[in-house]
C-alpha positions in Angstrom: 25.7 7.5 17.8 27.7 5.6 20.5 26.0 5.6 23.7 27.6 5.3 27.3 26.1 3.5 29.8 27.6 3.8 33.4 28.8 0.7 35.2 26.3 -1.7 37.1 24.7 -1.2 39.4 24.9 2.8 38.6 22.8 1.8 35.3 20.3 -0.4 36.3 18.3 -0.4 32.6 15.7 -1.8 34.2 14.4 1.4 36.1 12.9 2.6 33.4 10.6 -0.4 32.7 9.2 -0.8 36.2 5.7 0.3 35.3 3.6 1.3 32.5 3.4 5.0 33.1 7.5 5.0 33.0 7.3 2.8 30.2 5.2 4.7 28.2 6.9 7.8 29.2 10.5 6.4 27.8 9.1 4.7 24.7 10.4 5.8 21.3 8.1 4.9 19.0 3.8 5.3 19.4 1.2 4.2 17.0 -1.7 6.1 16.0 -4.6 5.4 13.7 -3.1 8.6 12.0 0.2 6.0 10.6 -2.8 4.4 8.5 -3.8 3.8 4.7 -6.5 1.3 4.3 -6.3 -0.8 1.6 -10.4 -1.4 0.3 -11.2 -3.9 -2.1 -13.8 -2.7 -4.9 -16.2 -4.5 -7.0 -19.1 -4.3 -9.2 -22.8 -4.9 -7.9 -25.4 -3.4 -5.4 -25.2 -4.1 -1.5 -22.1 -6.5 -2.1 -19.6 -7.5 0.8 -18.2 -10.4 -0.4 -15.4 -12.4 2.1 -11.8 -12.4 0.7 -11.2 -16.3 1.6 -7.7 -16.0 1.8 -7.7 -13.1 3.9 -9.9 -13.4 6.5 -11.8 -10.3 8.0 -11.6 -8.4 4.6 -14.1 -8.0 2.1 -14.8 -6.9 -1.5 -17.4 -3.9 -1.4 -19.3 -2.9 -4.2 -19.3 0.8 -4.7 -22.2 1.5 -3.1 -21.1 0.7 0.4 -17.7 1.8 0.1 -18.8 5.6 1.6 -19.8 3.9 4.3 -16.6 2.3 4.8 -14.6 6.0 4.1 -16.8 7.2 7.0 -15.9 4.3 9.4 -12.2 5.0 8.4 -13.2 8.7 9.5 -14.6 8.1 12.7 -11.7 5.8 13.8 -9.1 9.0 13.0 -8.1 6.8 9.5 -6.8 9.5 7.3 -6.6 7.7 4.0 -7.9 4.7 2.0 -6.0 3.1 -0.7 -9.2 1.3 -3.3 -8.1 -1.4 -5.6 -10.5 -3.0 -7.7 -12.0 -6.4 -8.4 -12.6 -7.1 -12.2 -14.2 -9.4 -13.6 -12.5 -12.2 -15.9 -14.7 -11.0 -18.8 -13.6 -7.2 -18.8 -10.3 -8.1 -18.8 -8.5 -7.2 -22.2 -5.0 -7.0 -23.7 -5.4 -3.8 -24.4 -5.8 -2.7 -21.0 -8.7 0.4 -22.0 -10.3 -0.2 -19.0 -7.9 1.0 -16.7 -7.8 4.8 -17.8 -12.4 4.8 -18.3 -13.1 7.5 -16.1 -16.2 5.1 -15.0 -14.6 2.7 -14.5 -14.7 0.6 -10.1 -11.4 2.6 -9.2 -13.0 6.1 -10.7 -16.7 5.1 -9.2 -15.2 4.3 -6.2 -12.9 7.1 -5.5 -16.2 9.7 -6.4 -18.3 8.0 -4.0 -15.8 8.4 -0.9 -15.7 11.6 -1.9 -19.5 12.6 -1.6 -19.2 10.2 1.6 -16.3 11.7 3.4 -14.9 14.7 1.9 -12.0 15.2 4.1 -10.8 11.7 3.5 -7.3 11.1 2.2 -7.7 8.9 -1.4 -4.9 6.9 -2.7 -5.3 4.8 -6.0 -3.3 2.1 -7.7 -1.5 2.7 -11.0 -0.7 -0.6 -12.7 -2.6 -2.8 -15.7 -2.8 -6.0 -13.7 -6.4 -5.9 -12.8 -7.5 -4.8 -16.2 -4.7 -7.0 -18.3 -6.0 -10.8 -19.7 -2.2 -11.6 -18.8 -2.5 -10.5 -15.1 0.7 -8.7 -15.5 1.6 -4.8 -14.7 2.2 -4.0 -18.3 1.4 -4.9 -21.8 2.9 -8.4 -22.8 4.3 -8.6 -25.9 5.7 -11.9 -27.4 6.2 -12.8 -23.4 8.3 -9.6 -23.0 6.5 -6.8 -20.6 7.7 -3.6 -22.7 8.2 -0.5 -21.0 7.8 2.9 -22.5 4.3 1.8 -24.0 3.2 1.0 -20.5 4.3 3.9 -19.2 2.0 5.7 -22.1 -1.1 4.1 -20.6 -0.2 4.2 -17.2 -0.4 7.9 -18.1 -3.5 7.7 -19.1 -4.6 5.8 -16.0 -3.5 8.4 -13.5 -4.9 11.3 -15.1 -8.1 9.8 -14.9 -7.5 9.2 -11.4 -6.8 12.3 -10.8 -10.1 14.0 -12.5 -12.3 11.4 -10.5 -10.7 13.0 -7.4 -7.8 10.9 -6.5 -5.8 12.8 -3.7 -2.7 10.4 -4.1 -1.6 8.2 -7.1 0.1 4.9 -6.2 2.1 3.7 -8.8 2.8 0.0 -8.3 3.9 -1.4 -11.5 7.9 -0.7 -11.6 8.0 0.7 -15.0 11.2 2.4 -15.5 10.5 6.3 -16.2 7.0 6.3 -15.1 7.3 8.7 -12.2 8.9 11.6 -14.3 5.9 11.1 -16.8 3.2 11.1 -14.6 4.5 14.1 -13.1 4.9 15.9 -16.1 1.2 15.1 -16.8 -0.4 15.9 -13.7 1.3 19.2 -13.9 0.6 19.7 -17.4 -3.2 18.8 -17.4 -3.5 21.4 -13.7 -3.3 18.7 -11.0 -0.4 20.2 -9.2 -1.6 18.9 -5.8 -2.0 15.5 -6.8 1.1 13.1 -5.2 2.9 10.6 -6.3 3.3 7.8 -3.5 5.5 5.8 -5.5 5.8 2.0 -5.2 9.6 2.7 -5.3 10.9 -0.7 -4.4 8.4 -3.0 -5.0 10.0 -6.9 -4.8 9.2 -9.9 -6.8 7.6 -11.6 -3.6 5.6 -14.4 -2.4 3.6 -12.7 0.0 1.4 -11.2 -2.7 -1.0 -14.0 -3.4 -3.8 -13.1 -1.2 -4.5 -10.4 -2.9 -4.2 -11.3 -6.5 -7.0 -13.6 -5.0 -8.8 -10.6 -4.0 -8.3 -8.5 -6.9 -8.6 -11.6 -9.3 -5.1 -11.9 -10.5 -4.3 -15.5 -9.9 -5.9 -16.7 -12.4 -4.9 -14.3 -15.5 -1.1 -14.2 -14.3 0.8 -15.8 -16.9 4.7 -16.4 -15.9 6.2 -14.0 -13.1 7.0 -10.8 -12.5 10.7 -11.3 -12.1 11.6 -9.2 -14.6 10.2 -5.8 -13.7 9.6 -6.7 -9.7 13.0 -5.9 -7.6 15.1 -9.3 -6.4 14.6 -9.9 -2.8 18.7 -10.7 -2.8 18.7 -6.8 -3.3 19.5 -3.8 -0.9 21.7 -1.3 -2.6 19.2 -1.3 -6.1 16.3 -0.2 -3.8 18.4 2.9 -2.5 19.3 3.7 -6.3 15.5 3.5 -7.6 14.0 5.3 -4.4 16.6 8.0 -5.6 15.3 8.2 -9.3 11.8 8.2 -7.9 12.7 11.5 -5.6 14.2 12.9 -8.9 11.7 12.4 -11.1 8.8 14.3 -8.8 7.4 11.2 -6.2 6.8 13.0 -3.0 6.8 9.5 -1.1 8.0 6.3 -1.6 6.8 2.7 -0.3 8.6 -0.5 0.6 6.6 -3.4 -0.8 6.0 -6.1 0.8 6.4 -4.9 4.3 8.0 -7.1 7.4 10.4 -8.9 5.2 11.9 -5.8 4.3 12.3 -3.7 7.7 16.1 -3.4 6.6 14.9 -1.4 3.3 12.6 0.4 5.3 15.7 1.7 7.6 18.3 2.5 4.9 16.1 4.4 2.8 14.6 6.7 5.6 18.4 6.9 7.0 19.9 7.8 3.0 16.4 10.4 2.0 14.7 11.6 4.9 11.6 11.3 2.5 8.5 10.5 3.8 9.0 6.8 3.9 6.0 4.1 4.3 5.6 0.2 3.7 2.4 -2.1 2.4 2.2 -4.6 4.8 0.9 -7.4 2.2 -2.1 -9.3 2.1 0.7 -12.3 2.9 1.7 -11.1 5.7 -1.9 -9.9 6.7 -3.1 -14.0 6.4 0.0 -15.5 8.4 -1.1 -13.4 11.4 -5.0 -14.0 11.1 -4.3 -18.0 11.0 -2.1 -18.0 13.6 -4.9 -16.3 15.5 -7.4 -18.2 14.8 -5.9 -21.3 15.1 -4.6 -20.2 18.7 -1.1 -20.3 18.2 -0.7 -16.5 18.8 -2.2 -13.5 20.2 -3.7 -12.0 17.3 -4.0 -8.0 18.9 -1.0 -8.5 20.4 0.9 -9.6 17.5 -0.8 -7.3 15.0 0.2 -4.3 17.3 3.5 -5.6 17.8 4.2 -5.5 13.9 3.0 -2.3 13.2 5.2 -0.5 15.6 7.8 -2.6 14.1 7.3 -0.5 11.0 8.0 3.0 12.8 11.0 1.2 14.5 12.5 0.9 11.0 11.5 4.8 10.5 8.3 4.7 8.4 5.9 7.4 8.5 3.1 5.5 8.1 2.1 1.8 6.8 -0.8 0.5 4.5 -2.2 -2.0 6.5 -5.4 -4.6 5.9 -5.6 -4.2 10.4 -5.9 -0.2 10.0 -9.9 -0.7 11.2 -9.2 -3.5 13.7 -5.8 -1.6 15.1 -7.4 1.9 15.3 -10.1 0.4 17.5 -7.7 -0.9 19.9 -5.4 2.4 19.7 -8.6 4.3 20.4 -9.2 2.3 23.2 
């Protein structure tokens, strides 16, 4: 595209911005509490909503209040809620089993917003971190986090995701191969509607640590994740695994974390035309809440400005810890 503008004063850009209604009726990109996923935070107990301290505003839920959170999500025009759980030190093994018990938080959780909110859009996480005594994605062996066994129990996982009612499977653990094999066993065991919202190009970042706080990860993590997480030096690798992903059966693909990574937003909606969307991360989520609180920023203002940001760079939508705060606002 090379657009031609007409000499000054023939173009005078500034026409178009003299008022709102013109604004708004030139604007390119519009948000909606439609563009949503709201990541919830899961955890055991009765009547429990426990502050995230790193992450003020969001809170751990224990399964019996997270319908009522699905229903809020509803009545703000949310159409989808991403859960990820809180475990406790103590259940965490090597082995990983809980991660594929159909009873276990994820499983509870995703049932319960389902007898809440029927119509609401359910997304789960696929990775062994919260369930793994090593804090990492997959199994640790001898310091080395092996693949293709991961990828067996990550199987496991989204199946029973999927049979608790899961609407969407996140995958978030960068195993190589783990998209074609979940496919092959959602389709296999009769869940042909199921999707695959692949965690595509997830990087090794820094903005994560809020939530490992809120998911209990810190702790557990042993070493990095530099080794199975993408390079932030990286650009052309993310077009190559968002391609395998498409291959293997994904029918979206994420950008994780979120701001940082606008540019990997744009080339891959530019090179696929699939439908794109980004995490913004429980890092990012914190910079903006301390600036407003502290003063130094207008926290609504800001918070709106970087989710359009996201449908600037061609996302279709964006998980987002602001999806309640933001649809209030949109919703005027």
């Amino acid at each position: 595209m090379n657009p031609t503008v007409a000499p000054f004063p023939a173009a005078r850009l500034r026409r178009t911005r003299q008022s709102g209604a013109i604004r708004a009726l030139v604007r390119e990109n519009s948000l909606s509490p439609q563009d949503f996923i709201w990541p919830v935070f899961v955890r055991d107990g009765v009547g429990v909503e426990e502050p995230v301290a790193s992450m003020p505003g969001v809170v751990r839920r224990s399964v019996d209040l997270i319908g009522d959170a699905a229903l809020e999500a509803a009545s703000l025009g949310i159409p989808a809620i991403c859960i990820f759980p809180y475990i406790d030190q103590s259940l965490k093994t090597a082995d990983c089993a809980g991660a594929w018990d159909p009873d276990n938080l994820s499983n509870r959780a995703t049932r319960a917003i389902k007898d809440a909110a029927p119509d609401m859009v359910v997304m789960t996480d696929v990775a062994l971190d919260p369930y793994n005594i090593n804090g990492h994605d997959g199994f640790v062996v001898d310091g080395e986090i092996i693949n293709d066994a991961t990828v067996e129990a990550l199987v496991k996982m989204t199946l029973a995701q999927a049979d608790a009612g899961a609407d969407i499977i996140g995958p978030s653990d960068m195993m190589d191969g783990r998209i074609g094999a979940m496919r092959r066993a959602l389709e296999t065991a009769g869940h042909q509607n199921v999707m695959i919202l692949s965690y595509a190009a997830k990087y090794a970042s820094a903005f994560y640590g809020p939530f490992r706080d809120a998911v209990g990860a810190s702790g557990a993590l042993t070493g990095d994740k530099s080794t199975y997480q993408m390079d932030p030096g990286n650009s052309d690798e993310a077009l190559r695994l968002v391609q395998r992903d498409l291959s293997e059966g994904a029918d979206m693909v994420m950008i994780k974390p979120g701001m940082p990574y606008l540019d990997i937003c744009r080339r891959v909606k530019d090179t696929f035309g699939a439908p794109t969307f980004a995490y913004q991360v429980s890092g990012e989520y914190a910079m903006i809440q301390a600036g407003a609180q502290n003063g130094w920023i207008d926290g609504q203002r800001v918070m709106l400005e970087s989710l359009m940001a996201f449908k600037r760079a061609g996302c279709d939508g964006v998980l987002t810890y602001f999806a309640p705060q933001a649809a209030r606002l949109l919703n005027g």
